[in-house]
N, C-alpha and C positions, 0 to 999 in steps of 0.2 A: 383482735380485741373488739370488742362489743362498741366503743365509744368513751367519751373522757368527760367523767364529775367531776365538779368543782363541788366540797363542800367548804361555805364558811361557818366558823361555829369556835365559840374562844375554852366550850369547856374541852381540853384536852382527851378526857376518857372516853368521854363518847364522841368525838370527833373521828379516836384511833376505832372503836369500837365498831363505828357506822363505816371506815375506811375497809375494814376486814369484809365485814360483810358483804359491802359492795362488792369488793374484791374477787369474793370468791364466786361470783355470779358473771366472772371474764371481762367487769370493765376494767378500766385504768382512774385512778381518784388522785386529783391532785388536794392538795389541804389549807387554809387559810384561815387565820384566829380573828381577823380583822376584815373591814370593808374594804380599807387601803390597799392590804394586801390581795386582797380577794380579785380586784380590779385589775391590781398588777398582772394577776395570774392570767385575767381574761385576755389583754393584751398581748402576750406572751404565749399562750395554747388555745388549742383549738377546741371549745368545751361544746360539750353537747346538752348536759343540764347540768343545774347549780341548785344546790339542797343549803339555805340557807335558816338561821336561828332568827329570830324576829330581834332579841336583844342583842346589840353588841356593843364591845367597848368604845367604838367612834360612829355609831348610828344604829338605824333603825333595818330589818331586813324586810319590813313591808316597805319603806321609802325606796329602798335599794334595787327593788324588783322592776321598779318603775323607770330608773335609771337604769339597769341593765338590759330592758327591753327598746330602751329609745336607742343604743350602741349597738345592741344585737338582737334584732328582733328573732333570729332561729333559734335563738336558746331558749329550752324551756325551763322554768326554776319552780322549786319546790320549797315552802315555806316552814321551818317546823317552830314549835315553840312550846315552853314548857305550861305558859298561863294564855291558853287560847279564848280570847275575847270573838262577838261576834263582829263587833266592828274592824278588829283586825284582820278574821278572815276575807270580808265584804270587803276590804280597801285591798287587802295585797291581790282578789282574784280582779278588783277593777284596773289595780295598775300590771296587771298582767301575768299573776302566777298561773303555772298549772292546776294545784293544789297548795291548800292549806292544810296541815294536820298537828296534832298536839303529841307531843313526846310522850311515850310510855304506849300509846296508842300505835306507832314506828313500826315498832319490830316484825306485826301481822300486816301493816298495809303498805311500809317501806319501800320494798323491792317488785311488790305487782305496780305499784305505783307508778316506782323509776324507768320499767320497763315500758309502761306505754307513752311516758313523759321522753325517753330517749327513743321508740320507734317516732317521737311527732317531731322530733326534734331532727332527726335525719333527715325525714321525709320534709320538711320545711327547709333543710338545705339542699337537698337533691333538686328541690322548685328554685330555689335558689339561683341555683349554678345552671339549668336548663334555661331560665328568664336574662341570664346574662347573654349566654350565646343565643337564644333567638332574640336580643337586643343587637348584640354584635353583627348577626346575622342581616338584620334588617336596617343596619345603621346607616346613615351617609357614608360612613368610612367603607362601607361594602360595594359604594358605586364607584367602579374605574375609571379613572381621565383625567389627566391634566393638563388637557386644553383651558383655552379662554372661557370657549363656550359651555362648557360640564360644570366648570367653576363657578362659573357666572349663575348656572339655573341654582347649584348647588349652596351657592352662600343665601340665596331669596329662599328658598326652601329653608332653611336651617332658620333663617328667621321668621317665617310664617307658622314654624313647627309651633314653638312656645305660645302661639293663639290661640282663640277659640274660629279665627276668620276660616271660611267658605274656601275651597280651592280649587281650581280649576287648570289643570293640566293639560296644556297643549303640543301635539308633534306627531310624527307619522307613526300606524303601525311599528311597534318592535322596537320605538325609542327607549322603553324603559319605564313608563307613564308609572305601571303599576310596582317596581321598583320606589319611585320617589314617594309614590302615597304612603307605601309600607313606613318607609324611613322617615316620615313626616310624622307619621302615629308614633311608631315609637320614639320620637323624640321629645314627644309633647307627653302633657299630664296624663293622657288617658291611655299612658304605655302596656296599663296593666289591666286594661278591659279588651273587648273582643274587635280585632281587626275584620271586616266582611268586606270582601269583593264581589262584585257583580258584574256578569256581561250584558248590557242591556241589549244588547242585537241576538246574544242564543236564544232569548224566550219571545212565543210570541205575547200581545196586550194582556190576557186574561191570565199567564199564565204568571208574567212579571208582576203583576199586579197582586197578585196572588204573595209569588214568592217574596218579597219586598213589606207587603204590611199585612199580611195573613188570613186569616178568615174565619166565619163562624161556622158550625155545624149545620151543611142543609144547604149554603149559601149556592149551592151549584153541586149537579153530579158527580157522584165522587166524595165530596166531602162530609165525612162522616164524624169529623170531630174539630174542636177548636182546635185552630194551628196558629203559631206564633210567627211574624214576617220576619223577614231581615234586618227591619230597622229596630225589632224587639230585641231578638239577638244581640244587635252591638249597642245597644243601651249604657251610654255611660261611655263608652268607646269610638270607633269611626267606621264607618262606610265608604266603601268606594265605587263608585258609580263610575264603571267603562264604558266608554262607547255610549254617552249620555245624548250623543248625538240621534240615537237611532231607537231613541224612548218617543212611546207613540206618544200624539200631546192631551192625550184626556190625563193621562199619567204624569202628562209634566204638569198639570194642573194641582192634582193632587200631592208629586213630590215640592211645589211651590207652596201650598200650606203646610206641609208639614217644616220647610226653610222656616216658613216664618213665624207659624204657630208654635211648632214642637210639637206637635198632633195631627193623627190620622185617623180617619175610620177605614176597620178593616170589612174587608169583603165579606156582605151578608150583616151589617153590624152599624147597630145607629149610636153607639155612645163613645166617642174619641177614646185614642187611649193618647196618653203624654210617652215621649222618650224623650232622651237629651245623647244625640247621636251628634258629630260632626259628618260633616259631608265632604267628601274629596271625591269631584268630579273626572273626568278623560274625555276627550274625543280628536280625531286625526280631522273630522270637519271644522270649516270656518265657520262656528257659531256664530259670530257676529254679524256676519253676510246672513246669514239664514236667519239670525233675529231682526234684518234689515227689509228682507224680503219676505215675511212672514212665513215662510215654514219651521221653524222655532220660538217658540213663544217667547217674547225681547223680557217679559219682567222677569221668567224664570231664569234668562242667560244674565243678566247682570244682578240678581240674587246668587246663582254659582258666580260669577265670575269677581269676584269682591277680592280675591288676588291670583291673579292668572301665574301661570309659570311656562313659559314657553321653551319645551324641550330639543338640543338639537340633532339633526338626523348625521347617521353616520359617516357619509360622507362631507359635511361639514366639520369634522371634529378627527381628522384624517391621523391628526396626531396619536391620537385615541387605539387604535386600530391595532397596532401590534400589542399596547398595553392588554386590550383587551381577547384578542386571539390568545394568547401566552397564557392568562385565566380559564381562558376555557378549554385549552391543549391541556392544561396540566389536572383540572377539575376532572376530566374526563380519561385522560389517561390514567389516574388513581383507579376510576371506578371500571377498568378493565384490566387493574393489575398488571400495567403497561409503564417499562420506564417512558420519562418526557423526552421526547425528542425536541432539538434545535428547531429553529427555523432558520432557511438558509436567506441572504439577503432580495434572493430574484422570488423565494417564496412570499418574501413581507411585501414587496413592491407589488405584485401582485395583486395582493389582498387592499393595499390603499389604492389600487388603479381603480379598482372592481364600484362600480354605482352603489350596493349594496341596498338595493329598495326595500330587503326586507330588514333593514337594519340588523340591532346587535341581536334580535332575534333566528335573523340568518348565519349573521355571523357564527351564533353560536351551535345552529344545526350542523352547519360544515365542519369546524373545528370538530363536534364532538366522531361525523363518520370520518372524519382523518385520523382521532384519536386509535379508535376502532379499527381503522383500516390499515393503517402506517405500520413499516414492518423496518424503516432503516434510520440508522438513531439521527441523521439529520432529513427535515423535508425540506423540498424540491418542487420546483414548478409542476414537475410528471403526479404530484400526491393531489392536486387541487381538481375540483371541479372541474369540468372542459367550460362552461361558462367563463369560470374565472381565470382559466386556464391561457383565454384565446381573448381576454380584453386585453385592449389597444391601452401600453403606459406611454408615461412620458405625454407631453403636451403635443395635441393636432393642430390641424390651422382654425379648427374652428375658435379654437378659445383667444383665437386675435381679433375676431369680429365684433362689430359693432354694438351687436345684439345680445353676444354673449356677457361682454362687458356691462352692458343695461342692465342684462339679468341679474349678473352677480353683484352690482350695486345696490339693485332694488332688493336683496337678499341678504345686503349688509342694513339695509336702516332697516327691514323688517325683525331683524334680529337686536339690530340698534332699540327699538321700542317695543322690543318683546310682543310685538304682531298684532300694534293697534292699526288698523288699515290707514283710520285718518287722521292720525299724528306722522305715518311714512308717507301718504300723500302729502302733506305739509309740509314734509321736511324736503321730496323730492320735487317740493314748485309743481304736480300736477294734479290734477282733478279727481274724488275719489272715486267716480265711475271709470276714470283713463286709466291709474291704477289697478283698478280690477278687469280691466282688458285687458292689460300687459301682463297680470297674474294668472288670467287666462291662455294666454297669447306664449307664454315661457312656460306653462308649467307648469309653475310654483304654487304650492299649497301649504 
Protein backbone atom coordinates (compact mmCIF):
# COMPACT_ATOMS: atom_id res chain seq x y z
CA UNK A 1 0.00 0.00 0.00
CA UNK A 2 0.84 3.36 -1.12
CA UNK A 3 0.06 5.02 2.62
CA UNK A 4 -3.02 5.81 4.80
CA UNK A 5 -5.84 9.02 4.22
CA UNK A 6 -7.56 10.11 6.73
CA UNK A 7 -10.64 11.91 5.27
CA UNK A 8 -12.93 14.01 7.42
CA UNK A 9 -15.86 15.24 5.70
CA UNK A 10 -19.82 14.83 7.22
CA UNK A 11 -21.31 14.78 3.67
CA UNK A 12 -21.69 10.93 3.30
CA UNK A 13 -21.67 10.74 -0.66
CA UNK A 14 -18.90 12.27 -1.45
CA UNK A 15 -16.96 11.12 1.46
CA UNK A 16 -17.73 7.43 -0.03
CA UNK A 17 -17.08 8.82 -3.45
CA UNK A 18 -13.57 10.57 -2.66
CA UNK A 19 -12.93 6.95 -0.52
CA UNK A 20 -13.32 4.93 -3.98
CA UNK A 21 -11.25 7.07 -5.81
CA UNK A 22 -8.63 7.18 -3.50
CA UNK A 23 -8.80 3.79 -3.31
CA UNK A 24 -8.17 2.71 -6.40
CA UNK A 25 -4.86 4.74 -6.81
CA UNK A 26 -3.51 1.66 -4.01
CA UNK A 27 -3.84 3.85 -0.88
CA UNK A 28 -5.84 2.63 2.32
CA UNK A 29 -8.57 5.54 3.51
CA UNK A 30 -9.78 5.51 6.70
CA UNK A 31 -13.19 7.85 7.03
CA UNK A 32 -14.47 10.36 9.71
CA UNK A 33 -17.99 12.59 9.62
CA UNK A 34 -16.56 14.65 12.58
CA UNK A 35 -13.38 16.35 14.19
CA UNK A 36 -13.92 14.20 17.33
CA UNK A 37 -13.78 11.50 15.48
CA UNK A 38 -11.27 12.24 12.97
CA UNK A 39 -8.69 12.81 15.91
CA UNK A 40 -9.66 9.66 17.39
CA UNK A 41 -8.64 8.07 14.22
CA UNK A 42 -5.34 10.03 14.31
CA UNK A 43 -4.57 8.58 17.58
CA UNK A 44 -5.37 5.14 16.72
CA UNK A 45 -3.38 4.77 12.81
CA UNK A 46 -0.75 5.85 11.36
CA UNK A 47 -2.03 8.65 8.64
CA UNK A 48 0.11 9.95 6.07
CA UNK A 49 -2.40 12.89 4.81
CA UNK A 50 -5.83 14.02 5.96
CA UNK A 51 -8.21 15.61 3.28
CA UNK A 52 -10.32 17.55 5.44
CA UNK A 53 -13.99 19.88 4.68
CA UNK A 54 -13.57 23.38 6.07
CA UNK A 55 -17.28 23.09 7.52
CA UNK A 56 -18.05 20.52 10.09
CA UNK A 57 -20.67 19.69 12.45
CA UNK A 58 -18.28 20.32 15.81
CA UNK A 59 -15.66 22.88 14.17
CA UNK A 60 -13.79 24.36 11.69
CA UNK A 61 -11.23 22.37 9.22
CA UNK A 62 -9.01 25.56 8.76
CA UNK A 63 -8.78 25.62 12.85
CA UNK A 64 -8.25 21.89 12.90
CA UNK A 65 -5.20 22.03 10.54
CA UNK A 66 -3.49 23.95 12.96
CA UNK A 67 -4.14 21.55 15.62
CA UNK A 68 -3.20 18.47 13.79
CA UNK A 69 -0.02 19.92 12.88
CA UNK A 70 0.96 20.94 16.49
CA UNK A 71 0.23 16.65 17.36
CA UNK A 72 1.85 15.57 14.16
CA UNK A 73 3.77 17.73 12.48
CA UNK A 74 4.60 14.73 9.37
CA UNK A 75 1.29 14.84 8.38
CA UNK A 76 0.27 16.58 5.58
CA UNK A 77 -3.58 17.72 5.14
CA UNK A 78 -5.50 18.92 2.54
CA UNK A 79 -8.20 21.46 2.88
CA UNK A 80 -11.40 21.15 0.59
CA UNK A 81 -14.38 23.22 0.74
CA UNK A 82 -17.33 23.77 -1.15
CA UNK A 83 -17.40 28.08 -0.63
CA UNK A 84 -13.71 28.94 -0.92
CA UNK A 85 -13.00 32.25 0.57
CA UNK A 86 -9.49 33.81 0.21
CA UNK A 87 -9.12 34.44 3.67
CA UNK A 88 -9.77 30.79 4.48
CA UNK A 89 -7.29 29.66 1.91
CA UNK A 90 -4.46 32.24 3.45
CA UNK A 91 -5.36 30.97 7.14
CA UNK A 92 -5.42 27.13 6.64
CA UNK A 93 -1.90 27.25 4.30
CA UNK A 94 -0.51 29.68 7.52
CA UNK A 95 -1.72 27.16 10.17
CA UNK A 96 -0.08 24.54 8.04
CA UNK A 97 -1.98 22.99 5.11
CA UNK A 98 -0.58 21.54 2.05
CA UNK A 99 -3.19 22.90 -0.13
CA UNK A 100 -6.36 24.47 -0.09
CA UNK A 101 -8.84 23.63 -3.03
CA UNK A 102 -12.58 24.23 -3.57
CA UNK A 103 -14.87 21.03 -4.38
CA UNK A 104 -16.05 20.51 -7.84
CA UNK A 105 -12.66 21.82 -8.81
CA UNK A 106 -11.29 17.81 -6.82
CA UNK A 107 -11.81 15.60 -9.25
CA UNK A 108 -8.85 16.98 -11.96
CA UNK A 109 -6.46 18.18 -9.15
CA UNK A 110 -7.41 15.62 -6.25
CA UNK A 111 -5.08 12.81 -6.80
CA UNK A 112 -1.85 14.58 -8.48
CA UNK A 113 -2.48 16.60 -5.40
CA UNK A 114 -2.51 13.59 -2.84
CA UNK A 115 0.40 12.19 -4.52
CA UNK A 116 2.94 14.79 -3.76
CA UNK A 117 1.05 15.62 -0.43
CA UNK A 118 1.76 11.75 0.53
CA UNK A 119 5.45 11.57 -1.18
CA UNK A 120 6.12 14.89 1.54
CA UNK A 121 4.66 13.33 3.99
CA UNK A 122 6.75 9.98 3.89
CA UNK A 123 9.71 11.77 3.25
CA UNK A 124 9.05 14.04 6.37
CA UNK A 125 8.78 10.72 8.48
CA UNK A 126 11.65 8.92 6.89
CA UNK A 127 13.65 12.57 8.59
CA UNK A 128 11.72 11.60 11.18
CA UNK A 129 12.82 8.21 12.26
CA UNK A 130 16.58 8.97 10.96
CA UNK A 131 16.82 12.19 13.56
CA UNK A 132 15.63 9.84 16.33
CA UNK A 133 18.45 7.29 15.90
CA UNK A 134 21.10 9.93 15.16
CA UNK A 135 19.63 11.50 18.55
CA UNK A 136 19.85 7.94 20.17
CA UNK A 137 23.01 7.52 18.53
CA UNK A 138 24.50 10.50 19.94
CA UNK A 139 22.72 10.63 23.30
CA UNK A 140 24.23 10.22 26.87
CA UNK A 141 22.54 7.03 27.09
CA UNK A 142 25.13 6.00 24.25
CA UNK A 143 28.26 6.63 26.63
CA UNK A 144 29.10 3.29 28.68
CA UNK A 145 30.14 3.28 32.44
CA UNK A 146 28.87 2.98 35.58
CA UNK A 147 31.49 4.18 37.59
CA UNK A 148 31.47 7.18 39.95
CA UNK A 149 33.65 8.85 37.69
CA UNK A 150 31.56 8.45 33.96
CA UNK A 151 28.59 9.34 36.31
CA UNK A 152 29.90 12.07 37.70
CA UNK A 153 31.16 14.02 34.20
CA UNK A 154 27.80 12.58 32.90
CA UNK A 155 25.17 14.06 35.17
CA UNK A 156 27.41 17.99 34.67
CA UNK A 157 27.04 17.42 31.04
CA UNK A 158 23.48 16.59 31.07
CA UNK A 159 22.94 19.77 32.81
CA UNK A 160 25.18 22.20 30.97
CA UNK A 161 23.34 20.52 27.80
CA UNK A 162 20.02 22.68 28.36
CA UNK A 163 22.49 26.03 28.17
CA UNK A 164 23.56 28.37 25.97
CA UNK A 165 27.25 28.21 28.41
CA UNK A 166 30.77 27.93 26.64
CA UNK A 167 32.39 24.22 27.31
CA UNK A 168 35.40 23.15 27.84
CA UNK A 169 36.28 19.48 28.01
CA UNK A 170 39.13 18.15 29.62
CA UNK A 171 41.08 14.51 29.68
CA UNK A 172 43.56 12.57 27.96
CA UNK A 173 43.68 11.52 24.32
CA UNK A 174 40.77 8.78 23.55
CA UNK A 175 38.81 9.74 26.81
CA UNK A 176 35.75 10.32 24.80
CA UNK A 177 36.08 14.34 24.62
CA UNK A 178 34.28 14.23 21.24
CA UNK A 179 31.69 11.67 22.36
CA UNK A 180 30.40 14.20 25.17
CA UNK A 181 30.33 17.26 22.91
CA UNK A 182 28.23 15.22 20.44
CA UNK A 183 25.75 14.31 23.37
CA UNK A 184 25.71 17.74 24.79
CA UNK A 185 24.43 19.12 21.20
CA UNK A 186 21.99 16.95 20.84
CA UNK A 187 20.67 17.36 24.08
CA UNK A 188 20.19 20.97 23.97
CA UNK A 189 17.93 23.30 21.70
CA UNK A 190 20.11 23.45 18.73
CA UNK A 191 19.71 19.44 18.35
CA UNK A 192 18.41 20.18 14.98
CA UNK A 193 21.06 22.48 13.41
CA UNK A 194 24.67 21.41 12.33
CA UNK A 195 27.09 19.64 14.59
CA UNK A 196 30.99 20.72 13.23
CA UNK A 197 34.04 19.12 14.62
CA UNK A 198 37.38 20.40 14.21
CA UNK A 199 40.95 19.20 14.75
CA UNK A 200 42.83 22.22 15.53
CA UNK A 201 46.51 20.45 15.48
CA UNK A 202 45.69 18.70 11.71
CA UNK A 203 45.80 22.29 9.97
CA UNK A 204 48.34 24.53 9.90
CA UNK A 205 47.56 28.89 10.98
CA UNK A 206 46.49 29.81 7.43
CA UNK A 207 44.82 26.98 6.62
CA UNK A 208 42.54 26.67 10.05
CA UNK A 209 42.05 29.99 9.68
CA UNK A 210 40.71 29.64 6.50
CA UNK A 211 38.64 26.60 7.18
CA UNK A 212 36.94 27.97 10.42
CA UNK A 213 35.68 31.59 9.17
CA UNK A 214 36.26 31.34 5.31
CA UNK A 215 37.29 33.64 2.94
CA UNK A 216 36.86 36.05 0.06
CA UNK A 217 37.72 35.66 -3.66
CA UNK A 218 41.49 36.71 -4.21
CA UNK A 219 42.22 36.69 -0.48
CA UNK A 220 45.24 34.38 -1.20
CA UNK A 221 46.45 31.92 -3.94
CA UNK A 222 44.16 29.59 -4.80
CA UNK A 223 41.20 31.27 -3.80
CA UNK A 224 39.12 31.78 -6.50
CA UNK A 225 35.68 32.21 -4.97
CA UNK A 226 33.77 33.07 -1.65
CA UNK A 227 33.96 30.20 0.72
CA UNK A 228 31.90 29.93 3.70
CA UNK A 229 33.96 28.85 7.28
CA UNK A 230 33.01 26.36 9.78
CA UNK A 231 31.41 28.60 12.06
CA UNK A 232 28.90 29.68 9.01
CA UNK A 233 28.21 26.02 8.63
CA UNK A 234 26.95 25.39 12.11
CA UNK A 235 25.07 28.62 12.35
CA UNK A 236 22.34 28.21 14.71
CA UNK A 237 24.10 24.98 16.00
CA UNK A 238 27.43 23.96 17.76
CA UNK A 239 31.04 23.72 17.05
CA UNK A 240 33.64 21.74 18.48
CA UNK A 241 36.86 22.80 18.88
CA UNK A 242 39.56 19.83 19.55
CA UNK A 243 42.73 20.12 20.62
CA UNK A 244 42.04 24.03 21.19
CA UNK A 245 45.23 23.74 22.88
CA UNK A 246 47.36 23.61 19.76
CA UNK A 247 45.36 26.87 17.99
CA UNK A 248 48.05 29.26 16.92
CA UNK A 249 47.18 32.41 19.19
CA UNK A 250 46.72 35.07 16.41
CA UNK A 251 43.63 32.76 15.95
CA UNK A 252 42.85 32.55 19.49
CA UNK A 253 42.56 36.26 19.17
CA UNK A 254 40.26 36.11 16.61
CA UNK A 255 38.15 32.84 18.06
CA UNK A 256 37.89 35.36 21.34
CA UNK A 257 35.82 38.06 19.41
CA UNK A 258 33.89 35.93 17.74
CA UNK A 259 33.06 34.31 21.87
CA UNK A 260 32.32 37.53 22.61
CA UNK A 261 31.08 39.46 19.62
CA UNK A 262 29.20 36.80 17.64
CA UNK A 263 31.42 38.07 14.79
CA UNK A 264 34.16 37.43 12.57
CA UNK A 265 35.82 38.77 9.55
CA UNK A 266 36.70 36.36 7.01
CA UNK A 267 39.83 35.95 5.30
CA UNK A 268 40.39 38.77 2.56
CA UNK A 269 37.09 40.45 3.94
CA UNK A 270 36.62 43.91 5.97
CA UNK A 271 32.68 43.67 6.77
CA UNK A 272 31.84 41.03 9.90
CA UNK A 273 29.67 38.60 9.35
CA UNK A 274 27.30 37.58 12.67
CA UNK A 275 26.67 33.61 13.58
CA UNK A 276 25.12 32.48 16.58
CA UNK A 277 27.19 29.21 17.04
CA UNK A 278 27.79 27.55 20.55
CA UNK A 279 31.27 26.57 21.21
CA UNK A 280 32.37 23.30 22.87
CA UNK A 281 36.04 23.32 23.32
CA UNK A 282 38.79 19.85 24.02
CA UNK A 283 42.11 19.70 24.94
CA UNK A 284 44.43 16.87 26.82
CA UNK A 285 46.63 20.18 27.86
CA UNK A 286 46.70 21.98 31.17
CA UNK A 287 45.20 25.23 29.92
CA UNK A 288 45.22 26.96 32.86
CA UNK A 289 49.06 26.44 33.56
CA UNK A 290 49.54 27.71 29.88
CA UNK A 291 47.20 30.69 30.62
CA UNK A 292 49.35 31.13 33.74
CA UNK A 293 52.48 31.19 32.03
CA UNK A 294 51.47 32.85 28.98
CA UNK A 295 51.62 30.47 26.23
CA UNK A 296 47.84 30.57 25.97
CA UNK A 297 46.02 33.47 25.92
CA UNK A 298 44.27 33.56 29.87
CA UNK A 299 41.11 35.81 28.48
CA UNK A 300 40.38 33.44 25.84
CA UNK A 301 40.81 30.24 28.43
CA UNK A 302 38.36 31.56 30.90
CA UNK A 303 35.89 32.77 28.13
CA UNK A 304 36.04 28.68 27.06
CA UNK A 305 36.28 27.64 30.05
CA UNK A 306 32.82 29.18 31.67
CA UNK A 307 32.05 25.35 32.57
CA UNK A 308 34.86 22.80 32.35
CA UNK A 309 33.95 19.05 32.50
CA UNK A 310 36.84 16.98 33.40
CA UNK A 311 36.76 13.63 31.74
CA UNK A 312 38.20 10.49 33.24
CA UNK A 313 41.00 8.22 31.73
CA UNK A 314 40.56 4.59 31.60
CA UNK A 315 42.33 3.37 33.91
CA UNK A 316 40.70 5.30 36.51
CA UNK A 317 37.26 3.98 35.78
CA UNK A 318 38.56 0.17 35.84
CA UNK A 319 35.05 -0.54 36.50
CA UNK A 320 34.27 0.47 33.09
CA UNK A 321 36.48 -1.74 31.18
CA UNK A 322 34.73 -4.98 30.55
CA UNK A 323 31.44 -2.89 30.13
CA UNK A 324 33.03 -1.33 27.58
CA UNK A 325 35.14 -4.23 25.68
CA UNK A 326 31.71 -6.29 25.49
CA UNK A 327 30.45 -3.02 23.34
CA UNK A 328 33.02 -3.08 21.08
CA UNK A 329 33.46 -7.13 20.90
CA UNK A 330 30.03 -7.31 20.01
CA UNK A 331 29.95 -3.82 17.51
CA UNK A 332 32.55 -5.31 15.62
CA UNK A 333 31.82 -8.85 15.68
CA UNK A 334 28.28 -7.90 13.77
CA UNK A 335 30.31 -6.05 11.36
CA UNK A 336 32.31 -9.20 10.28
CA UNK A 337 29.35 -11.37 10.43
CA UNK A 338 31.13 -13.10 13.38
CA UNK A 339 29.06 -14.74 16.20
CA UNK A 340 30.28 -12.77 19.86
CA UNK A 341 32.36 -14.70 21.68
CA UNK A 342 32.69 -14.75 25.64
CA UNK A 343 35.30 -13.30 27.34
CA UNK A 344 37.09 -15.71 29.64
CA UNK A 345 37.82 -14.27 33.33
CA UNK A 346 41.90 -14.13 32.97
CA UNK A 347 40.97 -12.48 29.56
CA UNK A 348 38.92 -9.37 31.54
CA UNK A 349 41.71 -9.10 34.25
CA UNK A 350 43.91 -8.55 31.74
CA UNK A 351 42.37 -6.00 29.98
CA UNK A 352 41.84 -3.81 33.69
CA UNK A 353 45.55 -4.81 34.56
CA UNK A 354 46.64 -3.05 31.08
CA UNK A 355 47.59 1.08 31.72
CA UNK A 356 45.54 1.73 28.71
CA UNK A 357 47.35 5.19 27.58
CA UNK A 358 45.53 5.28 24.71
CA UNK A 359 42.37 4.94 26.37
CA UNK A 360 38.70 3.68 25.10
CA UNK A 361 40.28 4.73 21.81
CA UNK A 362 42.72 1.65 22.24
CA UNK A 363 40.51 -0.03 23.85
CA UNK A 364 38.47 -0.08 21.10
CA UNK A 365 41.26 -0.68 18.20
CA UNK A 366 42.10 -4.02 20.13
CA UNK A 367 38.73 -5.27 20.74
CA UNK A 368 37.86 -4.57 17.15
CA UNK A 369 41.38 -6.88 15.65
CA UNK A 370 40.30 -9.52 18.29
CA UNK A 371 36.75 -9.21 16.69
CA UNK A 372 38.42 -9.98 13.36
CA UNK A 373 40.81 -12.14 14.49
CA UNK A 374 39.18 -14.55 17.07
CA UNK A 375 38.24 -17.95 15.76
CA UNK A 376 37.04 -19.85 19.32
CA UNK A 377 33.76 -18.85 20.82
CA UNK A 378 35.40 -18.08 24.23
CA UNK A 379 38.74 -15.65 24.58
CA UNK A 380 41.64 -16.16 26.24
CA UNK A 381 44.65 -14.55 27.44
CA UNK A 382 46.59 -16.24 24.05
CA UNK A 383 43.75 -13.74 21.81
CA UNK A 384 45.20 -10.46 23.39
CA UNK A 385 47.92 -8.14 22.36
CA UNK A 386 51.55 -9.45 23.61
CA UNK A 387 51.60 -5.94 25.37
CA UNK A 388 48.60 -6.72 27.13
CA UNK A 389 49.33 -10.10 27.05
CA UNK A 390 52.53 -9.82 29.45
CA UNK A 391 51.29 -6.79 31.87
CA UNK A 392 51.99 -7.53 35.41
CA UNK A 393 48.07 -8.10 37.38
CA UNK A 394 47.34 -8.09 40.56
CA UNK A 395 49.12 -5.43 42.98
CA UNK A 396 53.29 -4.83 43.06
CA UNK A 397 55.21 -3.50 46.01
CA UNK A 398 55.28 -0.43 44.44
CA UNK A 399 51.71 0.51 45.12
CA UNK A 400 52.73 0.34 48.94
CA UNK A 401 55.10 3.27 48.61
CA UNK A 402 54.92 6.34 49.94
CA UNK A 403 54.97 8.14 46.70
CA UNK A 404 52.62 6.11 45.01
CA UNK A 405 50.01 6.76 47.83
CA UNK A 406 50.95 10.85 47.26
CA UNK A 407 50.26 10.29 43.81
CA UNK A 408 47.04 8.59 43.94
CA UNK A 409 45.81 11.16 46.71
CA UNK A 410 46.73 14.16 44.66
CA UNK A 411 44.62 12.38 41.87
CA UNK A 412 41.65 11.91 44.19
CA UNK A 413 41.25 15.80 44.98
CA UNK A 414 42.15 16.66 41.33
CA UNK A 415 39.23 14.79 40.44
CA UNK A 416 37.65 15.88 43.83
CA UNK A 417 37.53 19.64 41.94
CA UNK A 418 37.27 18.65 38.54
CA UNK A 419 41.23 19.97 37.94
CA UNK A 420 41.20 23.30 39.38
CA UNK A 421 45.14 23.29 40.34
CA UNK A 422 44.55 25.92 43.19
CA UNK A 423 41.53 24.76 44.83
CA UNK A 424 43.64 20.86 45.05
CA UNK A 425 46.58 22.82 46.21
CA UNK A 426 44.33 24.36 49.03
CA UNK A 427 42.76 21.50 49.85
CA UNK A 428 46.08 19.44 49.85
CA UNK A 429 47.80 22.22 52.58
CA UNK A 430 50.55 22.89 49.78
CA UNK A 431 51.78 25.67 47.49
CA UNK A 432 50.58 26.01 43.99
CA UNK A 433 54.02 26.00 42.43
CA UNK A 434 54.78 22.49 44.99
CA UNK A 435 51.78 21.14 43.34
CA UNK A 436 52.91 21.52 39.94
CA UNK A 437 56.16 19.85 40.71
CA UNK A 438 54.63 16.96 42.13
CA UNK A 439 52.29 16.96 38.92
CA UNK A 440 55.43 17.06 37.20
CA UNK A 441 57.37 14.84 39.48
CA UNK A 442 54.33 11.72 39.06
CA UNK A 443 53.33 12.23 35.95
CA UNK A 444 49.96 13.28 36.14
CA UNK A 445 48.26 15.35 33.59
Amino acid sequence: MKGNILIIDDEDKLRSLLTRIIELEGYTVIEASTIKDGLKKLEREQIDVVITDVKLPDGNGVELTQKIKALYPQIEIIVITAYGTIYDGVKAMKNGAFDYIVKGDDNDKIIPLLYRAADKAQLQQRIHLLEKKVGKKYSFESIIGTSKQIKNAIDIAQKVAATEATVLLLGETGTGKEVFAQAIHYASNRKNKNFIAVNCSALGRELLESALFGHKAGAFTGAIKDTKGLFEEANGGTIFLDEIGEMDKDLQSKLLRVLETSEFMKVGESIPTKVDVRVIAATNRDLQKEAENGTFRADLYYRLAVFQISLPSLRDRQKDIELIALFFLKQFSEKVNKRVPEMSIDFIEKLKAYEWKGNIRELKNVMERIAILSVNPVLTVEDLPFEIKNCSTGQSSSSFSLSEIEKQHIQKVLEYTKGNKTESARLLGIGLTTLYRKLEEYKIT
